[in-house]
C-alpha positions in Angstrom: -21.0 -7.3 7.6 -18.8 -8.5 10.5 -15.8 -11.3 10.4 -17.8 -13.7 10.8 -20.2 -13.1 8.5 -17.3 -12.9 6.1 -15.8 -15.7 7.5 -18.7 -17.8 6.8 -18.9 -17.0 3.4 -15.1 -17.5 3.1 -15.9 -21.0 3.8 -18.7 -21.9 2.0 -16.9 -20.7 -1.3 -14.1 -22.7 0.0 -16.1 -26.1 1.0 -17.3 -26.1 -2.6 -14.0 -26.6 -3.7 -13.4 -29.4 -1.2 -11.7 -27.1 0.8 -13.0 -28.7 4.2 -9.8 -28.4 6.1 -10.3 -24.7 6.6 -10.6 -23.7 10.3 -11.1 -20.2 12.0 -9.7 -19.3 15.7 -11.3 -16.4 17.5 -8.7 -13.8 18.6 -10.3 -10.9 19.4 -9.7 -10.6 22.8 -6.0 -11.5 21.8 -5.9 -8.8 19.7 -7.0 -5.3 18.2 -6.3 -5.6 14.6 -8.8 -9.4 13.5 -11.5 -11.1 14.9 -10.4 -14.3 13.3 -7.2 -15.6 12.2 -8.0 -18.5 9.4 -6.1 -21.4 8.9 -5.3 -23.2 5.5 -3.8 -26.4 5.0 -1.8 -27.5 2.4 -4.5 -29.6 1.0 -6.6 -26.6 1.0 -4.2 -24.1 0.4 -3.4 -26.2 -3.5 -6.3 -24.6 -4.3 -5.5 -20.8 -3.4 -3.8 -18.7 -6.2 -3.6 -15.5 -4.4 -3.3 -14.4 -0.7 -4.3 -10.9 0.5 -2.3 -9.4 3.7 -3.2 -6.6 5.8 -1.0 -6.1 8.2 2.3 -4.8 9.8 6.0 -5.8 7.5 6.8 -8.7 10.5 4.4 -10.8 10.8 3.3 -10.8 6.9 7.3 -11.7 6.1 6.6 -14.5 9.1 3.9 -15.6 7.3 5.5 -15.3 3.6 8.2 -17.0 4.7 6.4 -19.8 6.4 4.4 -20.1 3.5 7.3 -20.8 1.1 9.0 -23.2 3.7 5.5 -25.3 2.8 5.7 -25.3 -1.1 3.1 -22.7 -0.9 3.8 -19.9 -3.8 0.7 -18.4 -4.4 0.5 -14.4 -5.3 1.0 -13.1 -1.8 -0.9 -9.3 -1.9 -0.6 -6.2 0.7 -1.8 -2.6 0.8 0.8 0.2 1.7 0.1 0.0 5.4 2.5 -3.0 5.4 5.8 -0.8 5.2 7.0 -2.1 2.1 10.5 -0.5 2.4 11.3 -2.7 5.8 9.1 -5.9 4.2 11.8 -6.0 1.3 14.2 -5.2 3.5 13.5 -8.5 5.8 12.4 -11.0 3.0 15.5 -9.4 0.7 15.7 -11.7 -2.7 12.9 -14.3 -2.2 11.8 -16.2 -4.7 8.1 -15.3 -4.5 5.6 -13.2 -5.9 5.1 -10.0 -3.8 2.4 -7.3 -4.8 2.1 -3.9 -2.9 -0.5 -1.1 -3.9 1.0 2.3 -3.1 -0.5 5.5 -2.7 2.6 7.1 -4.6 4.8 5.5 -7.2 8.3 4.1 -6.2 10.8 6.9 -4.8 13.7 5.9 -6.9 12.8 6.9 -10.8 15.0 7.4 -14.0 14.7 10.6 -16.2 13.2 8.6 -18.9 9.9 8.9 -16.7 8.9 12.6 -17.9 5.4 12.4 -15.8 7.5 11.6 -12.5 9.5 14.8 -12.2 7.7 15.5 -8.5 9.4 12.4 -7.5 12.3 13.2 -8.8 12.0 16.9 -7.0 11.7 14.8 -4.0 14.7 12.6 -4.5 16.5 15.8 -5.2 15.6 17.9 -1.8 15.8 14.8 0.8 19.9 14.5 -0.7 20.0 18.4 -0.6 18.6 18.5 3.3 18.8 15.0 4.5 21.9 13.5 3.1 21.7 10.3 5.3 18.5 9.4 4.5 17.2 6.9 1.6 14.3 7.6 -0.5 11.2 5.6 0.8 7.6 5.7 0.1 7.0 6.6 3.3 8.7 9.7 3.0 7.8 10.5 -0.5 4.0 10.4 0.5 4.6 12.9 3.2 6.3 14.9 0.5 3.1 15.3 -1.8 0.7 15.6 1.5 3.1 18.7 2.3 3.1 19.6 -1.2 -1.1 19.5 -1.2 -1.1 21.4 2.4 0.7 24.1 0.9 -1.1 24.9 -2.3 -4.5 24.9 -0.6 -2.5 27.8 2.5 -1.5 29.2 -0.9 -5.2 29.8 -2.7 -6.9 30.3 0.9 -4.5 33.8 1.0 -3.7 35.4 3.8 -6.6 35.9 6.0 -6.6 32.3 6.7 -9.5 30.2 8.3 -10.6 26.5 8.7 -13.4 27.2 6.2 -11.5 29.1 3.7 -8.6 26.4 3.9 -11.3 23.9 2.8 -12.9 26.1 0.3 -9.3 26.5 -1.3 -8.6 22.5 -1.1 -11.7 22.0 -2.4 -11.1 24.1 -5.2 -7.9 22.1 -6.6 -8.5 20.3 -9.9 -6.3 18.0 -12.3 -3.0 19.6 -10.2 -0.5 17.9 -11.5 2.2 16.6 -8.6 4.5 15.0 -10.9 3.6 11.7 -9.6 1.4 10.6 -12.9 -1.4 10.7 -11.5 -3.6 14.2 -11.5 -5.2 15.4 -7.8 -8.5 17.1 -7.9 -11.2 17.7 -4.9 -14.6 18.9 -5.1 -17.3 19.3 -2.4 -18.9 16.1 -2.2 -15.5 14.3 -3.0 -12.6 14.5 -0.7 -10.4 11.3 -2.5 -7.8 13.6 -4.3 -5.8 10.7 -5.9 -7.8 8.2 -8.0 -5.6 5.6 -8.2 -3.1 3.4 -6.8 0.2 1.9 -7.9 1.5 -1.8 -8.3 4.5 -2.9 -7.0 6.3 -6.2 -7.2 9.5 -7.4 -4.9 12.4 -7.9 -7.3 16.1 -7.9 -6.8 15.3 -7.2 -2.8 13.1 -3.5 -3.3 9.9 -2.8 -4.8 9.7 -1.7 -8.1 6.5 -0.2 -10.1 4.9 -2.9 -12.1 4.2 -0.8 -15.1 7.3 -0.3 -15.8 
């Protein structure tokens, strides 16, 4: 399907709702990361509960911000691409409701959380070797992708290749990283995590929505 296809359909969903006010601008030439960049009114924008983001921490704070100048409080949703750590850090205590899926829970965990003691392993090693630094979810993902590179070195052995490497990856099941949330691999299914985790902005940081 391409954007405007999606577009399209965007619109028609929203003209049944009397949503006419709805307008799309071709940017592709403008830029690399949309086709179309869709604007809302605030007659049709009443009608929005929820906004989803994909994009860079600046201009979805822009647009948050913006949003909120407006009266507009919908539930404003973005992936982990956004940079979560420097979107909190920009939009500090708003009063709006912020959701970010992560790959990895949040880097900062109490020891009541039994199933997060890889995080906590991590917390423990960036003080020990990087005093300076703050735990982030940035970093903390790099962690487990180091942690995954080296089990798999570890069960392809010495005599090392590319295809015994992915034999050993592929042979990791249910490994438990501490992060609640078991990695396996098999042939035909190269995901390794199965889930993601909800995060809402509170108190100016990202916290785990379970919890």
């Amino acid at each position: 399907m391409l954007a405007r296809d999606a577009f399209r359909i965007a619109a028609a969903a929203a003209d049944s709702k009397h949503a006419r006010d709805i307008q799309a601008l071709e940017v592709r030439d403008l830029t690399s990361i949309a086709d179309y960049f869709v604007l809302v009114s605030v007659a049709s924008a009443a009608q929005a509960e929820a906004v989803v983001m994909i994009g860079t921490y600046e201009p979805c704070a822009k647009f948050i911000r913006l949003a909120s100048s407006k009266q507009f409080s919908p539930v404003f949703y973005n992936v982990s691409f956004v940079g979560a750590d420097e979107l909190a850090r920009i939009l500090g205590r708003i009063d709006e409701t912020i959701i970010v899926t992560q790959v990895v829970p949040p880097p900062e965990v109490s020891g009541a959380d039994t199933k997060l003691w890889g995080a906590r392993e991590y917390i423990q090693l960036l003080r020990q070797y990087f005093p300076s630094d703050h735990p982030n979810f940035v970093s903390l993902e790099g962690y487990i992708n180091a942690e995954v590179l080296v089990e798999g070195l570890k069960r392809a052995g010495r005599e090392l290749d590319r295809e015994k490497f992915i034999e050993a990856i592929e042979s990791i099941h249910e490994l438990d990283l501490g992060i609640d949330n078991l990695l396996s691999f098999s042939p035909q299914d190269h995901q390794g995590l199965e889930r993601v985790y909800f995060t809402h902005l509170k108190d100016g940081k990202f916290i785990w929505r379970n919890h």
